[in-house]
C-alpha positions in Angstrom: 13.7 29.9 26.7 13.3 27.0 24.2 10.7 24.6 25.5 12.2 20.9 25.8 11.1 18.3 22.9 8.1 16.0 24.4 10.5 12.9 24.0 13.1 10.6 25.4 15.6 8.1 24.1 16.6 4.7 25.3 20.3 3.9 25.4 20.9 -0.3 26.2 24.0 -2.3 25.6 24.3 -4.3 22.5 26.7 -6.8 21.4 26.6 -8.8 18.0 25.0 -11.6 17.9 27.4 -14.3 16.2 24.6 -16.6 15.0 22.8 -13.8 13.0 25.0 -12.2 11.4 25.6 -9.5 9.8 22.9 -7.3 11.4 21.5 -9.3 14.3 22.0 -8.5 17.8 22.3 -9.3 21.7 21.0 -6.9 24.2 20.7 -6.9 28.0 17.3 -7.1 30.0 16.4 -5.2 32.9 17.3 -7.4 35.8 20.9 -7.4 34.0 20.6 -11.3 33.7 20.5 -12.8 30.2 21.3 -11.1 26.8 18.3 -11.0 24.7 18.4 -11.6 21.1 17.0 -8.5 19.0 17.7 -7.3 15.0 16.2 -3.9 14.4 18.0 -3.4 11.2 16.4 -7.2 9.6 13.0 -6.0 11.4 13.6 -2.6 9.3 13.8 -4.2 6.1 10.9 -7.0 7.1 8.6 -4.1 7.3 9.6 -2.2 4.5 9.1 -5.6 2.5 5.8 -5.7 3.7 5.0 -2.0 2.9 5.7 -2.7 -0.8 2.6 -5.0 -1.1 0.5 -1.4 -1.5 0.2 -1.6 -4.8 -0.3 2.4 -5.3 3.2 2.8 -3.6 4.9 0.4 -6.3 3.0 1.9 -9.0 4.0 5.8 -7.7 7.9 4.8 -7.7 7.6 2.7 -11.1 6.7 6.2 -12.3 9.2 8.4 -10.0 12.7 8.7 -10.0 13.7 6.5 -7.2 16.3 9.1 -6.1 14.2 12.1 -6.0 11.7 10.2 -3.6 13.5 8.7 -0.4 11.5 6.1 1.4 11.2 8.3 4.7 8.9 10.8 2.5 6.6 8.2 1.4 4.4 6.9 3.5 2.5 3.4 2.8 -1.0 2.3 3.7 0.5 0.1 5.8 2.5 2.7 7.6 -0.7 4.9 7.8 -2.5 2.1 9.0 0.4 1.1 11.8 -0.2 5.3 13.1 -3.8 5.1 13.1 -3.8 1.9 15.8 -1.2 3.0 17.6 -2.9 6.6 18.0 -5.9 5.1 19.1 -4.0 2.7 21.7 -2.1 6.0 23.1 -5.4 8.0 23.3 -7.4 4.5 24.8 -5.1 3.9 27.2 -4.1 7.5 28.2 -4.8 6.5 32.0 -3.3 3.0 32.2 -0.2 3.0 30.3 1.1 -0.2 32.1 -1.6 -2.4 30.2 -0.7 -0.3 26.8 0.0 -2.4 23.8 3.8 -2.3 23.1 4.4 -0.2 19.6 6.4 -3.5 18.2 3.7 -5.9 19.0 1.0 -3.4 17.3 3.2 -3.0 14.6 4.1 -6.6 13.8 0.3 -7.9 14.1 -1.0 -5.5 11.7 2.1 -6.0 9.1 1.7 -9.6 9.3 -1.7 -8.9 8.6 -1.8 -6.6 5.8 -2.8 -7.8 2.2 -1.9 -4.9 0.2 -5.0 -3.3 0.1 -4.6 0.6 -1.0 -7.7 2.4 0.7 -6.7 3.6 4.3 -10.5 2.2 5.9 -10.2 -1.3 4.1 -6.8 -1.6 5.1 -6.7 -1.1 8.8 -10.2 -2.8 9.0 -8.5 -5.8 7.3 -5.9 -5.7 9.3 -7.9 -5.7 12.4 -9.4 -9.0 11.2 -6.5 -10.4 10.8 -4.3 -9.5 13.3 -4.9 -12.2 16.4 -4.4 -14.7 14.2 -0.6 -14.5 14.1 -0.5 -14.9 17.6 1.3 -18.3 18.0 1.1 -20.7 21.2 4.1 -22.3 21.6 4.1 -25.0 24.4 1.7 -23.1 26.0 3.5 -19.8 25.7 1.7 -16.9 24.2 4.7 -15.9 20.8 5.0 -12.9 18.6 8.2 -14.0 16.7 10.5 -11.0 15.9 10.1 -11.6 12.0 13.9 -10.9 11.7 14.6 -13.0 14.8 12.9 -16.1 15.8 13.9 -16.2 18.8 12.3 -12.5 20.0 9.2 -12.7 21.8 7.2 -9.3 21.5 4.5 -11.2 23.8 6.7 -12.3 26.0 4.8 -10.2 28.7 1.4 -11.5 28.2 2.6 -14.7 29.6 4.6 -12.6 32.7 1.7 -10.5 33.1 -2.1 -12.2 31.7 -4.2 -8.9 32.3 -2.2 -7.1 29.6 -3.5 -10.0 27.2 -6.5 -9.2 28.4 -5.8 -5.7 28.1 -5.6 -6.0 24.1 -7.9 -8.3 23.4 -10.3 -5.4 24.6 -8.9 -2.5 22.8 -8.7 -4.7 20.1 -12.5 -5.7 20.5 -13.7 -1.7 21.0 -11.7 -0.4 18.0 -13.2 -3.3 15.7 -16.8 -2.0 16.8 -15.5 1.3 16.3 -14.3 1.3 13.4 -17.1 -1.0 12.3 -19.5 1.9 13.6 -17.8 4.9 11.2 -19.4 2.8 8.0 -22.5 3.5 9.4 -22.2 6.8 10.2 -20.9 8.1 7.0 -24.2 8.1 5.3 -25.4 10.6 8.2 -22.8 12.9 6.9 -19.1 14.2 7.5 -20.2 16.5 10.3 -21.9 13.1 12.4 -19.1 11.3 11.5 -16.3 13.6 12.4 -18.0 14.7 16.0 -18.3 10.5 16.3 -14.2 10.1 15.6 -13.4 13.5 17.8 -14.5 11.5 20.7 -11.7 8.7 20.5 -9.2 10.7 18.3 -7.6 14.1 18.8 -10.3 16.2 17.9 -7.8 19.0 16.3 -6.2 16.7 14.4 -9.6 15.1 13.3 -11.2 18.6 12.5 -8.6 19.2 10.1 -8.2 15.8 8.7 -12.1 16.1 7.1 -11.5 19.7 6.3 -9.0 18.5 3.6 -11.4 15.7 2.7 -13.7 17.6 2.4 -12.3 20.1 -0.3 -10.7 17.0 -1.7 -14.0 14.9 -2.0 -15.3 17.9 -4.1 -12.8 18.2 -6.6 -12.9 14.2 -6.9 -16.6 14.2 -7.0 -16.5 17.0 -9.6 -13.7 15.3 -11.8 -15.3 11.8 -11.8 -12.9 10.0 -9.3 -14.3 9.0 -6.8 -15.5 5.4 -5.8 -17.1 3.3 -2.9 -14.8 1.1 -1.6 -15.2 -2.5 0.5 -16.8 -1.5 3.7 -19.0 1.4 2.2 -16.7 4.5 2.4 -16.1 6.6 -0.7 -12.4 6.8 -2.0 -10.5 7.0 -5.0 -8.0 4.3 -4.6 -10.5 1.3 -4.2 -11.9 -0.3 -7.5 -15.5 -0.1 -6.8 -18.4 1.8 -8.7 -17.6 5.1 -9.3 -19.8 7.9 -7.7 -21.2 9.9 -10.6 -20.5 13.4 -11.1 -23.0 15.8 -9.1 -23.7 18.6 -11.8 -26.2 21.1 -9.2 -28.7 21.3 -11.9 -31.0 17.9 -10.7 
């Protein structure tokens, strides 16, 4: 028997929305009161705007033929960095899924927030800086404008419900320290730092995330590529000193 697929899909009501056209949208709440305004296709494109600002993606398709890479098999910094916090929100709040950040409002706080910046670490600790600051107060409301659609709130519940506010702003605060806490451990070693990341990520999926960095960091560190980036982690896409070749012989 074929095991069912570990997801569901929401099916709501939609209507155009005549005063954002062409792709701009009305859709009904929950208590089956008020249309609410919504433009998924506009939000699409925002984020894909944003996602060009990773300067090793517009460099990669300035060298590719456009049509033999579709955008769905590339995937940004800024996407990578999106996955990352919203992995960690899942795992963090595994046993109180009503305070769990909404995917949207992750999503547009760290897009807002993103700079360009190529290396994975810099970028999602950047990001994390960043974030809270485009969290606007509009007469007293707590507003995450829909960047297609002004008139979207993807805070809206903060101001319904405070503690999930309060909610973030703490997962927010322990994934900063976190994050803030793998610089350190790096220079104790992959094996420190990976046990260290197993413990608030999926430790499969962490195990054989620094397997592959591992081979990788020894072909890079043979072939001259590597470099430190911002922060104190070793890469190859920052533009820091570069890490000298190890040659075994002293």
């Amino acid at each position: 028997m074929t095991r069912p697929l570990p997801f569901h899909l929401d099916v709501l009501p939609t209507i155009p929305d005549a005063d954002l056209p062409p792709t701009g949208i009305l859709l009904i709440d929950k208590q089956l009161r008020l249309w609410q305004h919504s433009n998924p296709i506009g939000y699409a494109t925002w984020f894909q705007q944003q996602s060009q600002l990773d300067r090793r993606l517009v460099e990669a398709k300035r060298h590719a033929n456009v049509a033999d890479v579709p955008d769905w098999q590339v995937r940004s910094t800024l996407q990578r960095a999106v996955q990352i916090l919203k992995w960690h929100a899942m795992l963090y709040f595994a046993d109180d899924t009503d305070h769990r950040p909404p995917s949207i409002l992750i999503t547009t706080l760290a897009a807002r927030a993103y700079l360009g910046e190529s290396d994975l670490f810099t970028a999602t600790r950047a990001v994390m800086d960043r974030m809270n600051a485009y969290v606007e107060n509009r007469h007293g409301q707590f507003w995450v404008p829909n960047p297609a659609h002004e008139d979207e709130n993807f805070a809206d519940k903060w101001n319904e419900y405070p503690e999930r506010r309060k909610a973030f702003l703490r997962w927010h605060n322990d994934l900063a320290v976190l994050l803030d806490e793998f610089v350190h451990l790096q220079h104790k070693g992959l094996p420190t730092l990976a046990a260290r990341m197993s413990e608030s990520f999926t430790a499969d999926a962490v195990q054989r995330s620094f397997q592959r960095l591992a081979e990788r960091r020894t072909i890079e560190l043979k072939t001259g590529k590597l470099h430190m980036a911002t922060g104190g982690l070793l890469t190859t896409t920052a533009s820091g000193p570069r890490v000298p070749r190890h040659t075994f012989h002293g």
